[in-house]
PDB file of N, CA, C, O and CB in Angstrom:
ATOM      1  N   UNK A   1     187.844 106.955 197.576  1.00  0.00           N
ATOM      2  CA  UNK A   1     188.883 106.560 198.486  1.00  0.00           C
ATOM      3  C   UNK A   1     189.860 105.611 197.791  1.00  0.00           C
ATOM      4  O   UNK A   1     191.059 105.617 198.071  1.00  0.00           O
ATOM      5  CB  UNK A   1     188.282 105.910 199.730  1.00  0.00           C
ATOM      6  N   UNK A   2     189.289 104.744 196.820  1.00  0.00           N
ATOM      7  CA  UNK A   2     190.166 104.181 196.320  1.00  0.00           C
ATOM      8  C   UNK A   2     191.529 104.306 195.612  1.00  0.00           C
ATOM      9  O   UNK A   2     192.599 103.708 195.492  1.00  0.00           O
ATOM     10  CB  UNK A   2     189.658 103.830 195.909  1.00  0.00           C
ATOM     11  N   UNK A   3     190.787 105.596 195.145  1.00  0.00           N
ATOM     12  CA  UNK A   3     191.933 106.323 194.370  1.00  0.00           C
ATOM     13  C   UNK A   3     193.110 106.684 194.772  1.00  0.00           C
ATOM     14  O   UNK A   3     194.259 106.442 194.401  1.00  0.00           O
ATOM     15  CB  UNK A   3     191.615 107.340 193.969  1.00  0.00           C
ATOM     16  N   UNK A   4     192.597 107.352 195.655  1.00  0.00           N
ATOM     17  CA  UNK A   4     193.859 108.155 196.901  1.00  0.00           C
ATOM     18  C   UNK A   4     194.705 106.477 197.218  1.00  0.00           C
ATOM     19  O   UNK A   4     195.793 106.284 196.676  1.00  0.00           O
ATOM     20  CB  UNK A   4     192.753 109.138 199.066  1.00  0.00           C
ATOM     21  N   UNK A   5     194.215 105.609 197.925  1.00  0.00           N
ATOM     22  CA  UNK A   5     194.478 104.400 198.466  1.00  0.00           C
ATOM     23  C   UNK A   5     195.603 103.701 197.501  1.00  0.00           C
ATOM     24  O   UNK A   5     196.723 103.395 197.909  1.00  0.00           O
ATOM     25  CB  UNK A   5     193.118 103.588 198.608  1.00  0.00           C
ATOM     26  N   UNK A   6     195.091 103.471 196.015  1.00  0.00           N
ATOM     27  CA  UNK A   6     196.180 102.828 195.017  1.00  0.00           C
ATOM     28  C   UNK A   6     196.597 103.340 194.186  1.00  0.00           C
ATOM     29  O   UNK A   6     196.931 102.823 193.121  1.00  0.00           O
ATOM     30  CB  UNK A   6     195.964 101.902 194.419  1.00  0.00           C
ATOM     31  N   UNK A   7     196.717 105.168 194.670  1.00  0.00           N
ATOM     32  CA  UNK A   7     197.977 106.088 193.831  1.00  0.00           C
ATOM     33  C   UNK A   7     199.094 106.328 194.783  1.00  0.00           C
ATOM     34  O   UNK A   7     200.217 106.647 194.390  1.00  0.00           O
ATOM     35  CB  UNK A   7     197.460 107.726 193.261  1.00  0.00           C
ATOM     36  N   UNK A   8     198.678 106.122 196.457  1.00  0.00           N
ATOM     37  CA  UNK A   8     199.721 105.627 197.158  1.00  0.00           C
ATOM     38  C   UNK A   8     200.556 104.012 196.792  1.00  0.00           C
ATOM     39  O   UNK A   8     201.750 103.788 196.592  1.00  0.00           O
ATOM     40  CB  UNK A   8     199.098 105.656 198.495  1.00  0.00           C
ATOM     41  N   UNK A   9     199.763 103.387 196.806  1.00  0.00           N
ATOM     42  CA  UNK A   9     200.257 102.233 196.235  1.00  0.00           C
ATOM     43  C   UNK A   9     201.305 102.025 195.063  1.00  0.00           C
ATOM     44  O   UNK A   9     202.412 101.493 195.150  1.00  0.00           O
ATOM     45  CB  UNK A   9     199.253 101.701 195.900  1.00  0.00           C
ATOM     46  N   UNK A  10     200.710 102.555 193.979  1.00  0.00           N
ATOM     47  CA  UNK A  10     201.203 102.311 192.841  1.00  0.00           C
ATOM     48  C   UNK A  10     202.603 103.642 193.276  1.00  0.00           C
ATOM     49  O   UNK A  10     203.426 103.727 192.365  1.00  0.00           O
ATOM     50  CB  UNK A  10     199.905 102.505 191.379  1.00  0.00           C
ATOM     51  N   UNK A  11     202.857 104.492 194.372  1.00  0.00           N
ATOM     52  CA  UNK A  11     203.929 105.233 194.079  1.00  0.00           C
ATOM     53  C   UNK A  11     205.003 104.761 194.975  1.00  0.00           C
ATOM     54  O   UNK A  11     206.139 105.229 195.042  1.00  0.00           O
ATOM     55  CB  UNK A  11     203.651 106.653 194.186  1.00  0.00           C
ATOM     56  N   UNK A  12     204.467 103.686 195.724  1.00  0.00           N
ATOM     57  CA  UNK A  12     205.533 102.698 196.763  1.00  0.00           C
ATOM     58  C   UNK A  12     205.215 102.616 198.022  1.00  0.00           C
ATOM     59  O   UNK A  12     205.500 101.642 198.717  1.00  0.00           O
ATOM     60  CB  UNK A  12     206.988 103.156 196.906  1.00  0.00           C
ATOM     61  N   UNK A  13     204.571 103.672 198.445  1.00  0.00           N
ATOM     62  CA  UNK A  13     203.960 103.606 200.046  1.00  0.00           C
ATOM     63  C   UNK A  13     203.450 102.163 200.364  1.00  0.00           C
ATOM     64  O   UNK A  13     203.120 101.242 199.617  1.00  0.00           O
ATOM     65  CB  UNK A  13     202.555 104.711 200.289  1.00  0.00           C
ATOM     66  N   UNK A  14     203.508 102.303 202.032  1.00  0.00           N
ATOM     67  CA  UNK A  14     202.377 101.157 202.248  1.00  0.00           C
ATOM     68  C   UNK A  14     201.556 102.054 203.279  1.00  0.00           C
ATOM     69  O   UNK A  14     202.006 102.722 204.210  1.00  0.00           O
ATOM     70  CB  UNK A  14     202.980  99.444 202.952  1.00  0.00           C
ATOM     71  N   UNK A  15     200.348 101.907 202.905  1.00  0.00           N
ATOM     72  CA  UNK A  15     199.214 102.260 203.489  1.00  0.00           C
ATOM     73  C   UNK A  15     199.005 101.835 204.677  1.00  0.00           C
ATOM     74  O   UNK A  15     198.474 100.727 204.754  1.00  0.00           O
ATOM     75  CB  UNK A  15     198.294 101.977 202.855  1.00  0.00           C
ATOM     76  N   UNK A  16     199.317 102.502 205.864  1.00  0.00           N
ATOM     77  CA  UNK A  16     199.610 101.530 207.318  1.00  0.00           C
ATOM     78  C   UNK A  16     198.272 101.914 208.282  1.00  0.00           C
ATOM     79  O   UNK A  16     198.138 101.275 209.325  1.00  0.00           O
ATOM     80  CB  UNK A  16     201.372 102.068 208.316  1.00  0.00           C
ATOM     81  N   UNK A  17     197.356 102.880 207.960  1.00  0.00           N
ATOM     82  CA  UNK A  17     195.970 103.077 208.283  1.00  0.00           C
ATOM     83  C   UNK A  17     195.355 103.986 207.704  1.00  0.00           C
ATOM     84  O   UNK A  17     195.946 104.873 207.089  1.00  0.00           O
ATOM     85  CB  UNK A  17     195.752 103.280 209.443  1.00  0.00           C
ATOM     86  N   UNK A  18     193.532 103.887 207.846  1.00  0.00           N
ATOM     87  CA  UNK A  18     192.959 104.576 207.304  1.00  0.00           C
ATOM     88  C   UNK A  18     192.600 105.449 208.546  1.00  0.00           C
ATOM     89  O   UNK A  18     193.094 105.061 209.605  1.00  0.00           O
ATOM     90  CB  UNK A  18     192.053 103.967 206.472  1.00  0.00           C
ATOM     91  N   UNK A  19     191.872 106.493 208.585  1.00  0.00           N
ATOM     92  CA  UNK A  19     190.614 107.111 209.633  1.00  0.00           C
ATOM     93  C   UNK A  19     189.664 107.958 209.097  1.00  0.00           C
ATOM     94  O   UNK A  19     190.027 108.910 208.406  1.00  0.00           O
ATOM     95  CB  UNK A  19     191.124 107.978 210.796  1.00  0.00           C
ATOM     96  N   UNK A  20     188.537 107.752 209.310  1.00  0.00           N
ATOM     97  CA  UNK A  20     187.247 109.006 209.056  1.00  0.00           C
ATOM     98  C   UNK A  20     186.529 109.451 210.039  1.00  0.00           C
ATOM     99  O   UNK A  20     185.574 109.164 210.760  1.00  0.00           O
ATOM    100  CB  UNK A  20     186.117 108.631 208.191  1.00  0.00           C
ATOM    101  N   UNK A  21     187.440 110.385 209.794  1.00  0.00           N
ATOM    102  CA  UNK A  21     186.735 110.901 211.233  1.00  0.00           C
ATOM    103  C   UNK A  21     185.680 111.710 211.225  1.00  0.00           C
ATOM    104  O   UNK A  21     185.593 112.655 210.440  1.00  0.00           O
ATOM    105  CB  UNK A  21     187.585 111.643 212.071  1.00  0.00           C
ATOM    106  N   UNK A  22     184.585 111.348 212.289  1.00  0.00           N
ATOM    107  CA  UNK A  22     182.985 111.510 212.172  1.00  0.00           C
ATOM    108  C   UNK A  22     182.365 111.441 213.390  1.00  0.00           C
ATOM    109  O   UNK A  22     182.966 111.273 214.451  1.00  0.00           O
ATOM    110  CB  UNK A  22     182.301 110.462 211.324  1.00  0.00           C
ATOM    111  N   UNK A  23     180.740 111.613 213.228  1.00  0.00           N
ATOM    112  CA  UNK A  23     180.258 111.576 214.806  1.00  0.00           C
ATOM    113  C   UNK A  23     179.013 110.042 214.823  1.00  0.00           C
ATOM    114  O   UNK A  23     177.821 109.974 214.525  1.00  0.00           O
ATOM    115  CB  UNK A  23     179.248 113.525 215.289  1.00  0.00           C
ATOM    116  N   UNK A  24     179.593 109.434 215.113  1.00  0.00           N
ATOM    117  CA  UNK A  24     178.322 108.099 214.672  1.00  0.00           C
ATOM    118  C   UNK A  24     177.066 108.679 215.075  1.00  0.00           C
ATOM    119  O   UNK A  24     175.983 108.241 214.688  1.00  0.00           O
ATOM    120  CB  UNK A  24     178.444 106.408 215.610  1.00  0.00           C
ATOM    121  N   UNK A  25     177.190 109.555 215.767  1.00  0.00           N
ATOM    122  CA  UNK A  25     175.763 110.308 216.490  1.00  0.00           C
ATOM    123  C   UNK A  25     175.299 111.180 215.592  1.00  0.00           C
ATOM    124  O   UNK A  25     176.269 111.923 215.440  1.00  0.00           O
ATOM    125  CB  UNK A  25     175.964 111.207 217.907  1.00  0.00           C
ATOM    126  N   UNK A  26     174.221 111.678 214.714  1.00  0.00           N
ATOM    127  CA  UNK A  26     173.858 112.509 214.145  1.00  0.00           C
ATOM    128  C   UNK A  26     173.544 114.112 215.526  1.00  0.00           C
ATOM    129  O   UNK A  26     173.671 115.306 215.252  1.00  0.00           O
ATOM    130  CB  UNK A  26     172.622 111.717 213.262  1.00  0.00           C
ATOM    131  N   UNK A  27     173.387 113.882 216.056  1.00  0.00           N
ATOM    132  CA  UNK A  27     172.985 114.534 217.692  1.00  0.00           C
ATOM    133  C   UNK A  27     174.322 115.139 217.796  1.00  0.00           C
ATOM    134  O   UNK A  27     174.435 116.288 218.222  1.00  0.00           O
ATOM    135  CB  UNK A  27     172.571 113.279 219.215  1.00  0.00           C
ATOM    136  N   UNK A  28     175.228 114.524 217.476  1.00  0.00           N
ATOM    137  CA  UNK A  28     176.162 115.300 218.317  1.00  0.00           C
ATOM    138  C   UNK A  28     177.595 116.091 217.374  1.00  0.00           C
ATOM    139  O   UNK A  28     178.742 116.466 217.619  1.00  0.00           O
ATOM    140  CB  UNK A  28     176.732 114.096 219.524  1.00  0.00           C
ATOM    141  N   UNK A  29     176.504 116.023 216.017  1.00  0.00           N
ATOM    142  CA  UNK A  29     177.648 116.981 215.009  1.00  0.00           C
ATOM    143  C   UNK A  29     177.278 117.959 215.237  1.00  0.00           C
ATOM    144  O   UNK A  29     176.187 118.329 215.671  1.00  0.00           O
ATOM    145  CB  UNK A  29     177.796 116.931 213.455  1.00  0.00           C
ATOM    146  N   UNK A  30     178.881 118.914 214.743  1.00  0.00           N
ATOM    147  CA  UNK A  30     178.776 120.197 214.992  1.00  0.00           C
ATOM    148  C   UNK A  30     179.269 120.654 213.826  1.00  0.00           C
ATOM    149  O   UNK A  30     180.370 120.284 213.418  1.00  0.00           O
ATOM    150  CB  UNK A  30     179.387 120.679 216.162  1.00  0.00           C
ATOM    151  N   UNK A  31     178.316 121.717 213.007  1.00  0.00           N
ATOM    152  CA  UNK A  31     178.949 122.104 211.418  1.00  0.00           C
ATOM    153  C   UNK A  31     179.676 123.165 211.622  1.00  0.00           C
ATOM    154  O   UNK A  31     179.106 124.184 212.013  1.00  0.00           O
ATOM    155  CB  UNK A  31     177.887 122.499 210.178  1.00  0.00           C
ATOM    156  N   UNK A  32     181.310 123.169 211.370  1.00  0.00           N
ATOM    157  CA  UNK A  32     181.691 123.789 210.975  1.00  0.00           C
ATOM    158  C   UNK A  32     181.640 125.048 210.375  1.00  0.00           C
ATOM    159  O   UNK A  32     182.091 126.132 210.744  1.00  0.00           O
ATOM    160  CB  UNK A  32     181.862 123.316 210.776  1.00  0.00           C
ATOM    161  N   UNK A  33     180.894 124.651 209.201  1.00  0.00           N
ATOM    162  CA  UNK A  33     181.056 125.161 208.132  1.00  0.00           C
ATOM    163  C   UNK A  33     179.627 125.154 207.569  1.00  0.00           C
ATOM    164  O   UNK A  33     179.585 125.248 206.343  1.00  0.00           O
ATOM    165  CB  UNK A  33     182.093 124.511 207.406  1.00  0.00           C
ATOM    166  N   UNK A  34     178.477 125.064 208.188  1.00  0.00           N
ATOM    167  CA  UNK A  34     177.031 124.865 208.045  1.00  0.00           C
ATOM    168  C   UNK A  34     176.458 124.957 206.872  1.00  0.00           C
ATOM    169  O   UNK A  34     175.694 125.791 206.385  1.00  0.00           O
ATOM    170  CB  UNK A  34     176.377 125.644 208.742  1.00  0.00           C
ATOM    171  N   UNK A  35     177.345 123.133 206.137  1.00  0.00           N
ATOM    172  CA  UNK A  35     176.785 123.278 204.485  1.00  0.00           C
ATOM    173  C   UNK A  35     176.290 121.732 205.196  1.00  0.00           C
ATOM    174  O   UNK A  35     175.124 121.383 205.011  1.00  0.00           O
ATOM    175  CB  UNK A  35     178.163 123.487 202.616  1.00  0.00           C
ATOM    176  N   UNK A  36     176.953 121.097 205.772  1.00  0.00           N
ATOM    177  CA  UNK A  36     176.757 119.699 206.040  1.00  0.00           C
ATOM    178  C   UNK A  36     175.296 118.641 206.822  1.00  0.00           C
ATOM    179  O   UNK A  36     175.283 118.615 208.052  1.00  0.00           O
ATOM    180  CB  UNK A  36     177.907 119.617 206.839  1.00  0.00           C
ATOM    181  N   UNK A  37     174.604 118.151 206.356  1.00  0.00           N
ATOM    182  CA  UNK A  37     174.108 117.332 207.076  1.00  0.00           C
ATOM    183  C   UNK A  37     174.262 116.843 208.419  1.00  0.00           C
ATOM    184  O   UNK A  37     175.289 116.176 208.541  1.00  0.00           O
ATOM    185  CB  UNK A  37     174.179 116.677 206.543  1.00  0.00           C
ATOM    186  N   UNK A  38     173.647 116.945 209.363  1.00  0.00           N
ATOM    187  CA  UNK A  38     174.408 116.184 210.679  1.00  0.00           C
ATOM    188  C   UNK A  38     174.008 114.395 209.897  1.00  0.00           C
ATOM    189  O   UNK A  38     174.885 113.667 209.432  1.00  0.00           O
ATOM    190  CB  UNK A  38     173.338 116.679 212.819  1.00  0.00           C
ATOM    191  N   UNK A  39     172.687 114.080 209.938  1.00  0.00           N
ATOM    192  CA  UNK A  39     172.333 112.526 209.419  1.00  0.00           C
ATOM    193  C   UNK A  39     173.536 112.215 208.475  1.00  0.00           C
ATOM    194  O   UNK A  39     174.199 111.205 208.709  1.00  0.00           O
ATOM    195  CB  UNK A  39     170.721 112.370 208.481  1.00  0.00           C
ATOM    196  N   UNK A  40     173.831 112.952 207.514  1.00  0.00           N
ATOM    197  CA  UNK A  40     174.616 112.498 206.379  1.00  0.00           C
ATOM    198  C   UNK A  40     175.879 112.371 206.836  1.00  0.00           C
ATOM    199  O   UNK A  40     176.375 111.253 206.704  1.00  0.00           O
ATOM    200  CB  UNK A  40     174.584 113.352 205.212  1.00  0.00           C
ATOM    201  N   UNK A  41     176.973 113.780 207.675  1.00  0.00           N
ATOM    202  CA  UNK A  41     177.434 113.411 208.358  1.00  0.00           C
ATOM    203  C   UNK A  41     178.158 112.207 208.942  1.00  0.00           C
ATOM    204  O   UNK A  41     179.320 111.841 208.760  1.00  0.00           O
ATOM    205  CB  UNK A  41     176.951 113.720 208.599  1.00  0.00           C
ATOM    206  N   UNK A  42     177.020 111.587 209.818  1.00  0.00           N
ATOM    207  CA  UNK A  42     176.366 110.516 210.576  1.00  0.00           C
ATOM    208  C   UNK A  42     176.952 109.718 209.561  1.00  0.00           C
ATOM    209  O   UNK A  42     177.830 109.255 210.289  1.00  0.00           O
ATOM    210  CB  UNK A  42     174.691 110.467 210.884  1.00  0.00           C
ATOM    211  N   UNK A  43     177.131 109.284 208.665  1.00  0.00           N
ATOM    212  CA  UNK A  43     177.148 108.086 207.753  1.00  0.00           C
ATOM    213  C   UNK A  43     178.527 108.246 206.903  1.00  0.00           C
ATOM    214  O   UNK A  43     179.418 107.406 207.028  1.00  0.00           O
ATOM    215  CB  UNK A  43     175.733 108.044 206.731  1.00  0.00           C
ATOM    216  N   UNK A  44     178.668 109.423 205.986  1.00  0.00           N
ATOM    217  CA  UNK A  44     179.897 109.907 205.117  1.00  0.00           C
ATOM    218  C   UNK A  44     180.717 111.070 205.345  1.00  0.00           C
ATOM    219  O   UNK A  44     180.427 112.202 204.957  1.00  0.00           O
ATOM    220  CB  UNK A  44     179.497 110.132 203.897  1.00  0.00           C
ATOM    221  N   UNK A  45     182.099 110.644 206.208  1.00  0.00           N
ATOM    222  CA  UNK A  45     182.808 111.521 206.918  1.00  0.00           C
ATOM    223  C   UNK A  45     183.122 112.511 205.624  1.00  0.00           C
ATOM    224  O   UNK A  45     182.933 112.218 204.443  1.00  0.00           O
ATOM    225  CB  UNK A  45     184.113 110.819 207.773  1.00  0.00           C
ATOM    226  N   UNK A  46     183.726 113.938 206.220  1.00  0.00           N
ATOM    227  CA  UNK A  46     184.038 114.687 205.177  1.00  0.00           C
ATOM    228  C   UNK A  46     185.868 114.890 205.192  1.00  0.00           C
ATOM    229  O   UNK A  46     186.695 115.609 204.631  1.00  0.00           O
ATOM    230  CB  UNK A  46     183.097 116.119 205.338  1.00  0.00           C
ATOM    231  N   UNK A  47     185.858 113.872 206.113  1.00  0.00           N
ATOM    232  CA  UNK A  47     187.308 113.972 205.801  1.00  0.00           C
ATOM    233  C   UNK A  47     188.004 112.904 206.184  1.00  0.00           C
ATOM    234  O   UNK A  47     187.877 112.441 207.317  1.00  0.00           O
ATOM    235  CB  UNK A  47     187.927 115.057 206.361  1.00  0.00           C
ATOM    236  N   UNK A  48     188.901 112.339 205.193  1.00  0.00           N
ATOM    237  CA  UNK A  48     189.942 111.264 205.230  1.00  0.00           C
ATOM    238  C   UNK A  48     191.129 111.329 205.571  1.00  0.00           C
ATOM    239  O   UNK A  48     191.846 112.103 204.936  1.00  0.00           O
ATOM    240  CB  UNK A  48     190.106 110.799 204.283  1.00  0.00           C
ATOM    241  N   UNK A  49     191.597 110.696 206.459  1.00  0.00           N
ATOM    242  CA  UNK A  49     193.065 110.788 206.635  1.00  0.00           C
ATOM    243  C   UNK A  49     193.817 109.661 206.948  1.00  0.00           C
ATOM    244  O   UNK A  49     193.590 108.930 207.912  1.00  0.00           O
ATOM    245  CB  UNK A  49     193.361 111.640 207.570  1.00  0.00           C
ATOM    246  N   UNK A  50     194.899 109.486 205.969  1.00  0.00           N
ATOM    247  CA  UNK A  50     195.750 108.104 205.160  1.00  0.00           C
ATOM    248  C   UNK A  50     197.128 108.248 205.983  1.00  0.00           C
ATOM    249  O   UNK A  50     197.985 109.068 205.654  1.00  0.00           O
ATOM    250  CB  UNK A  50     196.083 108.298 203.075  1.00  0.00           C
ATOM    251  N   UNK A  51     197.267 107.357 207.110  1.00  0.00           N
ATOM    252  CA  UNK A  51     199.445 106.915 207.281  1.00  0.00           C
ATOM    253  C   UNK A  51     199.556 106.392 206.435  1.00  0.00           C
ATOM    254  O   UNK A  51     198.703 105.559 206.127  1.00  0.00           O
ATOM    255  CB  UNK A  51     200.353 105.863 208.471  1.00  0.00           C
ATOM    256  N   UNK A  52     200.788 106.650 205.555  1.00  0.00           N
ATOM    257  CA  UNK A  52     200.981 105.712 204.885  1.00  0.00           C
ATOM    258  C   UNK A  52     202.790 106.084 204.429  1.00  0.00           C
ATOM    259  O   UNK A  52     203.101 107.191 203.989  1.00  0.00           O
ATOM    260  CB  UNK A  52     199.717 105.632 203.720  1.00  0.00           C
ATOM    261  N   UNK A  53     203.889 104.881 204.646  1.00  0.00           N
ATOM    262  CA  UNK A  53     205.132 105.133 204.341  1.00  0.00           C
ATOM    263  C   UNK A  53     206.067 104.766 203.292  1.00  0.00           C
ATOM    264  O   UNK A  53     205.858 103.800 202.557  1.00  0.00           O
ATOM    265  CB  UNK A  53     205.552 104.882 205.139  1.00  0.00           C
ATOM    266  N   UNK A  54     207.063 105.488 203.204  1.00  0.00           N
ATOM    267  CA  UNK A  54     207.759 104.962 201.999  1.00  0.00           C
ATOM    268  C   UNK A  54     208.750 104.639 202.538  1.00  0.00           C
ATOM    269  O   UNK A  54     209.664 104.125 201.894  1.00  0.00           O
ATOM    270  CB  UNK A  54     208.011 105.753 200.851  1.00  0.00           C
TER     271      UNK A  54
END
């Protein structure tokens, strides 16, 4: 995450929020794509999404 975070940075943006969006509930994921863990899931979203403006 960092990366993504201060190659926005370093290109002028300001990073105005993060989100990971996830299910804090292991119970109540639903796989997609049925490679994923629900527990793991539960802990490390599989997807990031950055506002961020120039």
């Amino acid at each position: 995450m960092s990366e993504i975070v201060n190659a926005l940075v370093d290109a002028g943006f300001e990073v105005e929020r993060i989100e990971e969006p996830g299910y804090a509930d292991p119970d109540a994921y639903e796989s997609d794509f049925g490679s994923f863990e629900p527990e793991l899931m539960a802990k490390v979203p599989p997807t990031l999404v950055v506002a961020a403006e120039k």
